[in-house]
N, C-alpha and C positions, 0 to 999 in steps of 0.2 A: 861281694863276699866279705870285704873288709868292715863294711859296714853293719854286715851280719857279728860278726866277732866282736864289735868292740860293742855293740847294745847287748850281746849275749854274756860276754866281761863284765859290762857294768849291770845288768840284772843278777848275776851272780855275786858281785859284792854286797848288793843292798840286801839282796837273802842271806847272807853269812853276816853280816852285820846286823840283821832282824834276830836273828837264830841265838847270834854271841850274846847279844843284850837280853833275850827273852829267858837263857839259861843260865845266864848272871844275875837276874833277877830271884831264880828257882821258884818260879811260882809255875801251878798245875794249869794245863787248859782249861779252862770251862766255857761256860755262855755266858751270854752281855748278863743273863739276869739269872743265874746259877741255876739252871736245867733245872731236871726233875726232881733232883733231890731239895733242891729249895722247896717242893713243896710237901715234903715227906713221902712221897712215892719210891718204891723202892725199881719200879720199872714201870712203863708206858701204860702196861693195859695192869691195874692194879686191881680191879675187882674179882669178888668171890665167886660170881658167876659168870665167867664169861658170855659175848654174846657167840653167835653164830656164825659168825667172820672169823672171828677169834679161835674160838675151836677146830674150825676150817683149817687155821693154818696152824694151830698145834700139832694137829695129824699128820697133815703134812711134813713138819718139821720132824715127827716122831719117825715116819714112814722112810725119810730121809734118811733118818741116823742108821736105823736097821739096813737099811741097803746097803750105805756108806762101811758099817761095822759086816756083814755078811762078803762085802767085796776085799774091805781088810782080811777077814777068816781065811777066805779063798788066794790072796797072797802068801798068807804066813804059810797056810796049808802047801803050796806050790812051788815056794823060796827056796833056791839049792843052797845049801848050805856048803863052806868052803871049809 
């Protein structure tokens, strides 16, 4: 167990010391080779027509939200008020 604590101690200083120096430095996270906006993309799937995958999971993602937002309704609608 003691041995547990003091590698567990000392991995916790190396990350507060990672942490100290990376926000002393004040720079933003990025990629080794600045993501996607390095290459003017403003998000992953960037074209005008998506393909069929794609729209797949817009729907999805839509079909989500409505659910997500109609189970919110049914909270507010149900919430006793104090």
């Amino acid at each position: 167990m003691g041995m547990f604590l003091a590698v567990f101690g000392i991995m916790l200083v190396v990350v507060l010391a990672m942490s100290v120096g990376f926000i002393a430095q004040r720079k933003t996270i990025s990629g080794s080779c600045g993501g996607i906006s390095a290459l003017g993309m403003d998000k992953a799937c960037d074209c005008k027509d998506p393909c069929d995958e794609r729209k797949a999971k817009m729907a999805a993602e839509e079909k989500a939200a409505a659910k997500r937002a109609a189970k919110e309704k049914l909270w507010q609608d149900n919430r006793i008020d104090s």
